[in-house]
Rosetta silent file (secondary structure, phi, psi, omega in degrees, C-alpha in Angstrom):
SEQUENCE: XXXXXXXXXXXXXXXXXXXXXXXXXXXXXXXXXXXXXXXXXXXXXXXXXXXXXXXXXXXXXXXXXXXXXXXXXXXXXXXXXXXXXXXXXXXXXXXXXXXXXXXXXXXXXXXXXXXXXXXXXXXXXXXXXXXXXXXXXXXXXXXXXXXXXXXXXXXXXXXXXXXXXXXXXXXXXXXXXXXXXXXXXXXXXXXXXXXXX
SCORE:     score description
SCORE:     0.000 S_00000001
   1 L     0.000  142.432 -175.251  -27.386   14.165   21.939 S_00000001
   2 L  -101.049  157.079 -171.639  -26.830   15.081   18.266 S_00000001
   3 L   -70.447 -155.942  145.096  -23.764   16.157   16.907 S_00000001
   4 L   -58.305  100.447 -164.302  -22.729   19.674   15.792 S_00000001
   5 L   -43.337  -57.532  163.811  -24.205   20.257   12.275 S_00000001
   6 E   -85.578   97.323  159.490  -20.759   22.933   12.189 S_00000001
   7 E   -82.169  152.618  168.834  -17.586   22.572   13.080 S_00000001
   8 E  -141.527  133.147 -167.189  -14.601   25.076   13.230 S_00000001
   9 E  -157.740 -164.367  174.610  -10.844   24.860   13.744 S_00000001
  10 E  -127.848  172.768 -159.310   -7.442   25.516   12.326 S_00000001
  11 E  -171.452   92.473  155.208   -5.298   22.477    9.943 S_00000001
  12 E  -103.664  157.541 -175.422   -1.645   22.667   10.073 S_00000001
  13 E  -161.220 -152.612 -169.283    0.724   20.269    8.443 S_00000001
  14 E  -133.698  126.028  157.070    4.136   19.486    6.896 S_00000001
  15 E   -89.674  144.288  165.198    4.421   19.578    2.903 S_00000001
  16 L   -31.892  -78.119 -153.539    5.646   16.193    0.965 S_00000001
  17 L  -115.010  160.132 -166.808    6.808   17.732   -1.698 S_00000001
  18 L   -83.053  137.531  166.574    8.789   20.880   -2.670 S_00000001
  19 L   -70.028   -1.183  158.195    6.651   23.584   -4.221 S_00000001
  20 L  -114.568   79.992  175.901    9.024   24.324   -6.871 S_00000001
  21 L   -86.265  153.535 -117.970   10.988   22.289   -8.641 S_00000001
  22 E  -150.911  142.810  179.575   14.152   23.416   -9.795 S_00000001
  23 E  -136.841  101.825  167.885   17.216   22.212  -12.253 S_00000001
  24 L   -44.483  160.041  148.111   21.122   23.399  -12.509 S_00000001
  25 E  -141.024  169.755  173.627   23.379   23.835  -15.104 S_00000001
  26 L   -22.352  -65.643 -156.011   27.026   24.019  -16.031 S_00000001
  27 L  -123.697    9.493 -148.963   27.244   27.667  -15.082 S_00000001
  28 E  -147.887  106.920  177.173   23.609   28.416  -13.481 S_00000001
  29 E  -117.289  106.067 -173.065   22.625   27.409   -9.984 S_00000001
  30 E   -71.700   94.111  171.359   18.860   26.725   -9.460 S_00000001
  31 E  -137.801  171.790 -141.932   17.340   26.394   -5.979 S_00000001
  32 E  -138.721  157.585  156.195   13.943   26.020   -4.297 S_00000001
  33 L  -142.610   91.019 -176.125   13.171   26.197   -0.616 S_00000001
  34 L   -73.938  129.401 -168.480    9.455   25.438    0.351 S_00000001
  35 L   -66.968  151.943 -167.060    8.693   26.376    4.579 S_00000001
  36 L   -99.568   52.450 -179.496    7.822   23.319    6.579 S_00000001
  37 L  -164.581  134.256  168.611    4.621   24.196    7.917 S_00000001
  38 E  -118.084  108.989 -174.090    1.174   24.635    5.880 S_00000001
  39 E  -132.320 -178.059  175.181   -1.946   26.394    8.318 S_00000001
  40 E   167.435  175.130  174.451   -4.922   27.769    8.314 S_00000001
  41 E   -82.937  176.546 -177.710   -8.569   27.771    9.646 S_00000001
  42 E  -147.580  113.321  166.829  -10.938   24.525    8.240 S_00000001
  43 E   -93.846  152.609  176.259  -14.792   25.023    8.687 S_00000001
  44 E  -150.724  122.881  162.461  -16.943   21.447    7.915 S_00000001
  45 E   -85.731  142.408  154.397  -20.755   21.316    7.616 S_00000001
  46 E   -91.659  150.346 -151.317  -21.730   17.683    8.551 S_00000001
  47 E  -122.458  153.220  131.486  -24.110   15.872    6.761 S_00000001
  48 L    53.367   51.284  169.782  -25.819   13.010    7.153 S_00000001
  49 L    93.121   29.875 -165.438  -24.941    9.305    6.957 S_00000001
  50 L    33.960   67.683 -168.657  -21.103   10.342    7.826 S_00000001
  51 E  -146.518  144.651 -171.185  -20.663   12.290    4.742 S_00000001
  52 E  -155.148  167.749  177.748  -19.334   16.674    5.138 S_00000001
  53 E  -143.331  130.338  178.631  -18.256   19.108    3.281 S_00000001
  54 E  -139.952  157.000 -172.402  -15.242   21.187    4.056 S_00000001
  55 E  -132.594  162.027 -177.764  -13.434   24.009    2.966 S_00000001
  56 E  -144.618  160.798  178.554   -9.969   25.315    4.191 S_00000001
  57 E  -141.613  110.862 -164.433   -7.754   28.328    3.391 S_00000001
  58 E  -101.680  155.712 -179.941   -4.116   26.937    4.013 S_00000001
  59 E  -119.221  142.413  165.391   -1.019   29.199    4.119 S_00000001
  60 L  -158.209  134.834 -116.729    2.326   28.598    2.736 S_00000001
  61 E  -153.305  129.995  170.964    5.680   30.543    2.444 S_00000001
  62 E  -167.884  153.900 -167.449    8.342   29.596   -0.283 S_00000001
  63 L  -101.867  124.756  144.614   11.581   30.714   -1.985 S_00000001
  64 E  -150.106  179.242 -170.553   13.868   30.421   -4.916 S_00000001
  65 E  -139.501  170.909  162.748   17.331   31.818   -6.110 S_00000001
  66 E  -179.594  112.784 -169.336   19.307   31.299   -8.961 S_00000001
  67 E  -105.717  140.484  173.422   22.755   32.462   -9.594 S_00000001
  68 E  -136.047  160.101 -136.037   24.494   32.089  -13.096 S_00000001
  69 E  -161.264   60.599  174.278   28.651   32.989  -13.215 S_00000001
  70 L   -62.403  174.779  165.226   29.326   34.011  -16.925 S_00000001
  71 L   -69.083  -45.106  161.158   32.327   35.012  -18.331 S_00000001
  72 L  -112.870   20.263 -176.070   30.996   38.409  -18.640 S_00000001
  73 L  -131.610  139.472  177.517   28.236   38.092  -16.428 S_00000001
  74 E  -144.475  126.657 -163.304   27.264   37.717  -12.916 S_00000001
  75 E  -134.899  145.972  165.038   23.391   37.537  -12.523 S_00000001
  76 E  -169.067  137.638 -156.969   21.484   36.509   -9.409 S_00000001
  77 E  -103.746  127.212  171.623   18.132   36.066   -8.786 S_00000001
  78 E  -125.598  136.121  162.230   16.194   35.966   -5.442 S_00000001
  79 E  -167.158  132.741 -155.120   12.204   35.626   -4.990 S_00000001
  80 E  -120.859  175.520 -172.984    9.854   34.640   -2.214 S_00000001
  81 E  -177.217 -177.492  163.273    6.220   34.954   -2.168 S_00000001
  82 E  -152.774  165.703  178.393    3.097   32.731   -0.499 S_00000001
  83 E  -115.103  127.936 -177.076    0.522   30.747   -1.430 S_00000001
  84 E  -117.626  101.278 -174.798   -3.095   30.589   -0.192 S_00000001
  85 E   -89.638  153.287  173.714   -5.038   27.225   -1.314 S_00000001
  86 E  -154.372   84.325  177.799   -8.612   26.772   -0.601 S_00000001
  87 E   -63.168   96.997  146.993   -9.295   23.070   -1.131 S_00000001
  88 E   -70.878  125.171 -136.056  -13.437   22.488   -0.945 S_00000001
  89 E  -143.810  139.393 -173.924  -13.855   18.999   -0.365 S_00000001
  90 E  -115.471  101.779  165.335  -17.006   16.369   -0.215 S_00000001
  91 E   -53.491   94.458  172.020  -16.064   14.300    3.316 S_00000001
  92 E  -109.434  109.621  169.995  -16.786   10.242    3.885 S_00000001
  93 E   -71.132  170.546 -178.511  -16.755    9.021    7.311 S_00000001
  94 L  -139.030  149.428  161.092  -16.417    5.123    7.482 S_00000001
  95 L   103.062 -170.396  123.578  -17.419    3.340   11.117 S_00000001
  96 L  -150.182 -137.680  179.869  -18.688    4.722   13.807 S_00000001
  97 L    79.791 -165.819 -166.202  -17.447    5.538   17.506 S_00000001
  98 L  -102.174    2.936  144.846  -14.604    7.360   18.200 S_00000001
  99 E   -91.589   93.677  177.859  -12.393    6.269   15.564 S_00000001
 100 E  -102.421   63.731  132.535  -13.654    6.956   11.627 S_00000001
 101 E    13.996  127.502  167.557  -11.280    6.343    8.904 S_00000001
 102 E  -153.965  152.702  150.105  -12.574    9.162    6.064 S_00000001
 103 E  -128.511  146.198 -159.676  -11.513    9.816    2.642 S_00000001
 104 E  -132.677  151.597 -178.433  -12.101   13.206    1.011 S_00000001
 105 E  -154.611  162.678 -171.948  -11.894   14.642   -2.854 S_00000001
 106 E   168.603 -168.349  167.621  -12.667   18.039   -4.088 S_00000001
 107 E  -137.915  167.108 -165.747  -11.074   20.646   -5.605 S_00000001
 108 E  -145.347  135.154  148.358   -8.475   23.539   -4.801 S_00000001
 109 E  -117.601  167.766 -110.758   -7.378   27.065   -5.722 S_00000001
 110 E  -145.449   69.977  171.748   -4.674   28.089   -5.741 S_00000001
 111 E  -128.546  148.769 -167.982   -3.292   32.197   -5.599 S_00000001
 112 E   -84.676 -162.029 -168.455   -0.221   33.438   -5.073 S_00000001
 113 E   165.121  151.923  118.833    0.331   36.945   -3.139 S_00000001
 114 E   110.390   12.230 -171.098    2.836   38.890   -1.562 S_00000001
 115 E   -56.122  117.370 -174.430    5.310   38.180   -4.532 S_00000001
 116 E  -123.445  147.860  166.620    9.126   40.268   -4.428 S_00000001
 117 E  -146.533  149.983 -175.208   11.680   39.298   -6.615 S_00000001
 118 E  -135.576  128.131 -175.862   15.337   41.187   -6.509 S_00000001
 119 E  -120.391  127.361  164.631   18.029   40.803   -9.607 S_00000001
 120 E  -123.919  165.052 -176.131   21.121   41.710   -9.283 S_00000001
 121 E  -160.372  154.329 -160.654   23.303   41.706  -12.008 S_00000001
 122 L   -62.881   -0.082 -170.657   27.179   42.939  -12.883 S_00000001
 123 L  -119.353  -17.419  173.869   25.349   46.352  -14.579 S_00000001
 124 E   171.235  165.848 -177.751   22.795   47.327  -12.345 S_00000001
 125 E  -121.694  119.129  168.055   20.028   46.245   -9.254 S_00000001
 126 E  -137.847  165.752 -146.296   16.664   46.207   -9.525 S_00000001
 127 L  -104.328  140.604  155.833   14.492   45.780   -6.240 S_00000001
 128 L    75.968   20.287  169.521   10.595   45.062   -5.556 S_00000001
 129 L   -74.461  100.079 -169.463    9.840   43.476   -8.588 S_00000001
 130 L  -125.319   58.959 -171.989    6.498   41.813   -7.962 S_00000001
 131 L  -139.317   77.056 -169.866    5.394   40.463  -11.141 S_00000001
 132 L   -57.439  146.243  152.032    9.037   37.776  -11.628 S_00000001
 133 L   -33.118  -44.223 -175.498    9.776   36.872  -15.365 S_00000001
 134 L   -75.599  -17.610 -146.385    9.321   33.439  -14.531 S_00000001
 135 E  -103.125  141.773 -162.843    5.642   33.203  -13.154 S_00000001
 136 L  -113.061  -28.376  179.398    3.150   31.978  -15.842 S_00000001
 137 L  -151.568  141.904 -179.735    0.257   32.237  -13.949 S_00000001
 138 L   -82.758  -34.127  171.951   -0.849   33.745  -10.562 S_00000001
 139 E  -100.824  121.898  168.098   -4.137   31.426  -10.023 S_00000001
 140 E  -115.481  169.530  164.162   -4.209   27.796  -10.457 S_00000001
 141 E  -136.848  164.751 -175.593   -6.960   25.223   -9.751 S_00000001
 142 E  -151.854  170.245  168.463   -6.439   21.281   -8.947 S_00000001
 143 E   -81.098  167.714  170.198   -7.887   18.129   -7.798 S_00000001
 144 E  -148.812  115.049 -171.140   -7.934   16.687   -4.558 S_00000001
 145 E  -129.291  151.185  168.669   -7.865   13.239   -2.905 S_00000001
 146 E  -172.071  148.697  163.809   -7.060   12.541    0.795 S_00000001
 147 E  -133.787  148.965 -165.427   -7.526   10.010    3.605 S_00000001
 148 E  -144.567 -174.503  158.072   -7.380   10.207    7.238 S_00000001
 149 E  -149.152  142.689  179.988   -8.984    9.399   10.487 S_00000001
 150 E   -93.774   81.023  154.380  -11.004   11.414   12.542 S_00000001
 151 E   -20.513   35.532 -152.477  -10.482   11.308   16.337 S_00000001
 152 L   -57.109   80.137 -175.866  -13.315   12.056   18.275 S_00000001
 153 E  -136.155  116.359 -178.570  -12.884   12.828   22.357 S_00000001
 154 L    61.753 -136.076  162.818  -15.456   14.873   24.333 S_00000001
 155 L   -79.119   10.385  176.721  -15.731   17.997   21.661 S_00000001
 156 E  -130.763  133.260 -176.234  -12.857   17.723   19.870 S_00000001
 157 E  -102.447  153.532  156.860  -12.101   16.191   16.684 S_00000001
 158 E  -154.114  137.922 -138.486   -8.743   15.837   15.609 S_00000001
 159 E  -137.744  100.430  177.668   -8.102   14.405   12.367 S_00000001
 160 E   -89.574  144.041 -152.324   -4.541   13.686   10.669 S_00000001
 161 E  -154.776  113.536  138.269   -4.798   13.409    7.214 S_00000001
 162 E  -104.776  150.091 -142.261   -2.716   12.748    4.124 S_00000001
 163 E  -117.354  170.481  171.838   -3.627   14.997    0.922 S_00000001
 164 E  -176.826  116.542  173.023   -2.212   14.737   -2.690 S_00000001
 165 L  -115.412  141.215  159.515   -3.319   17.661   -5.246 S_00000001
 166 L  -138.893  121.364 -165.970   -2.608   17.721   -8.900 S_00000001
 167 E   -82.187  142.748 -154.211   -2.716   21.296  -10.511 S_00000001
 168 L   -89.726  -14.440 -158.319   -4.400   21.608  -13.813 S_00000001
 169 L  -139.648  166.720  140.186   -1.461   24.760  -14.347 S_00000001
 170 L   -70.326  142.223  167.079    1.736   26.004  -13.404 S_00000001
 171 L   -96.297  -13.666  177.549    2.206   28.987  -11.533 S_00000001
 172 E  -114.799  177.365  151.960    6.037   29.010  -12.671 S_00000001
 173 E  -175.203  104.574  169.093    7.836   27.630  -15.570 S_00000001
 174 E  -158.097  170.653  164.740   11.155   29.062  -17.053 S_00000001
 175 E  -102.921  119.471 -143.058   14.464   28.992  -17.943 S_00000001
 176 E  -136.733  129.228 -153.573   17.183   30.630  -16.193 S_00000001
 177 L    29.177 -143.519  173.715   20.483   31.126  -17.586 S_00000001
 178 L   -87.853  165.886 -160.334   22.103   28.539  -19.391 S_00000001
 179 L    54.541   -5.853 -175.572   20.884   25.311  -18.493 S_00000001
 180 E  -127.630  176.694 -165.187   18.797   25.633  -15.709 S_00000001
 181 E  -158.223  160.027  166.277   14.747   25.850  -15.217 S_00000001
 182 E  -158.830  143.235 -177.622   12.077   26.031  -12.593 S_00000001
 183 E  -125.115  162.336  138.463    8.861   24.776  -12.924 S_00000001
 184 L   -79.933  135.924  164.756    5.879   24.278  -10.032 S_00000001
 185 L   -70.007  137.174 -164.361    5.285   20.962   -8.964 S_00000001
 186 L  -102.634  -34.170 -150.685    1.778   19.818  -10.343 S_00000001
 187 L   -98.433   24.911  158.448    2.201   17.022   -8.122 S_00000001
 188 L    45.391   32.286 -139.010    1.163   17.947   -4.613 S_00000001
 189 E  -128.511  162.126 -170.620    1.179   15.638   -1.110 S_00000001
 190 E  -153.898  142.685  132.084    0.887   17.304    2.497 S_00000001
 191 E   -85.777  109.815  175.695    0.590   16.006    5.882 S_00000001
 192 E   -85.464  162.593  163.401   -2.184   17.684    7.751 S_00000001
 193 E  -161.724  124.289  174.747   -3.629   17.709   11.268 S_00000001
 194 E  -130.425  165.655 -158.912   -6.581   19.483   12.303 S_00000001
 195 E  -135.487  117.336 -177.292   -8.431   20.420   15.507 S_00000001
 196 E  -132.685  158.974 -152.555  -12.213   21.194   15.286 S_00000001
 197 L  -139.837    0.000    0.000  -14.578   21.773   18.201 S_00000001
């Protein structure tokens, strides 16, 4: 019996690394929180000679604050937002049976959405801000490498995978009060696991 040319599933995971990274100073305290779960659906056409192509549209929910404590100042920053990547990927199975080792490369964008930022400050509040001071760009794009193994029993694959993207941009980069900054991490790595039928 031949296989499915198409599969379809969802690909949840854990991120590595924080999506913001984030630096104090003497009077200005900078923090990041990225949520510990990345999902989404994952479609794969299969090709050939264990070779696919897949594309995914992962979700991810993240945070930062930053309070600075002047003499004549009291400023604090809050602003959360998500991100929705959509890595398209060229797929190598190695083996065959029901354990295949694959490694995958491609590329991913990257756009943000849903962005609020709130300032308070000793003179006045303002709310619903959803374009923050700090964010340099709203779209990014990146590379992509990952290896895994693909799990094969009755119709379902399931295929744990680690990923490691490195974005060509920032979406943040600034400096916030004295001494401290936040940038995006460039540097990428996620565990995934996905379930395709």
């Amino acid at each position: 019996m031949l296989a499915q040319p198409i599969s379809v599933g969802v690909k949840g995971g854990l991120p590595l690394t924080d999506f913001i990274d984030t630096v104090s100073g003497p009077s200005t305290n900078v923090t990041s929180k990225t949520h510990i779960y990345v999902v989404g659906p994952t479609v794969e056409l299969r090709l050939p000679a264990g070779f696919g192509v897949e594309f995914d549209a992962l979700y991810r929910r993240f945070s930062y604050n930053a309070n600075s404590n002047l003499v004549n100042a009291l400023l604090n920053i809050r602003t959360t937002g998500s991100d929705w990547e959509f890595p398209l990927l060229v797929k190598k199975r190695f083996a065959s049976g029901p354990v295949r080792p694959f490694l995958d490369a491609g590329v991913s964008f990257s756009k943000l959405s849903g962005l609020k930022e709130t300032v308070v400050s000793a003179a006045n509040l303002i709310s619903g801000n959803d374009h923050p001071a700090e964010l340099r760009h709203d779209f990014a794009t990146g590379f992509v490498v990952g290896a895994g193994v693909d799990l094969h029993a009755l119709i379902i694959h399931v295929t744990p995978e680690i990923r490691y993207t490195r974005w060509g941009t920032e979406h943040f980069n600034a400096t916030v009060g004295p001494g401290g900054s936040l940038s995006s991490n460039r540097n990428q790595a996620e565990f995934l696991l996905g379930i395709t039928f």
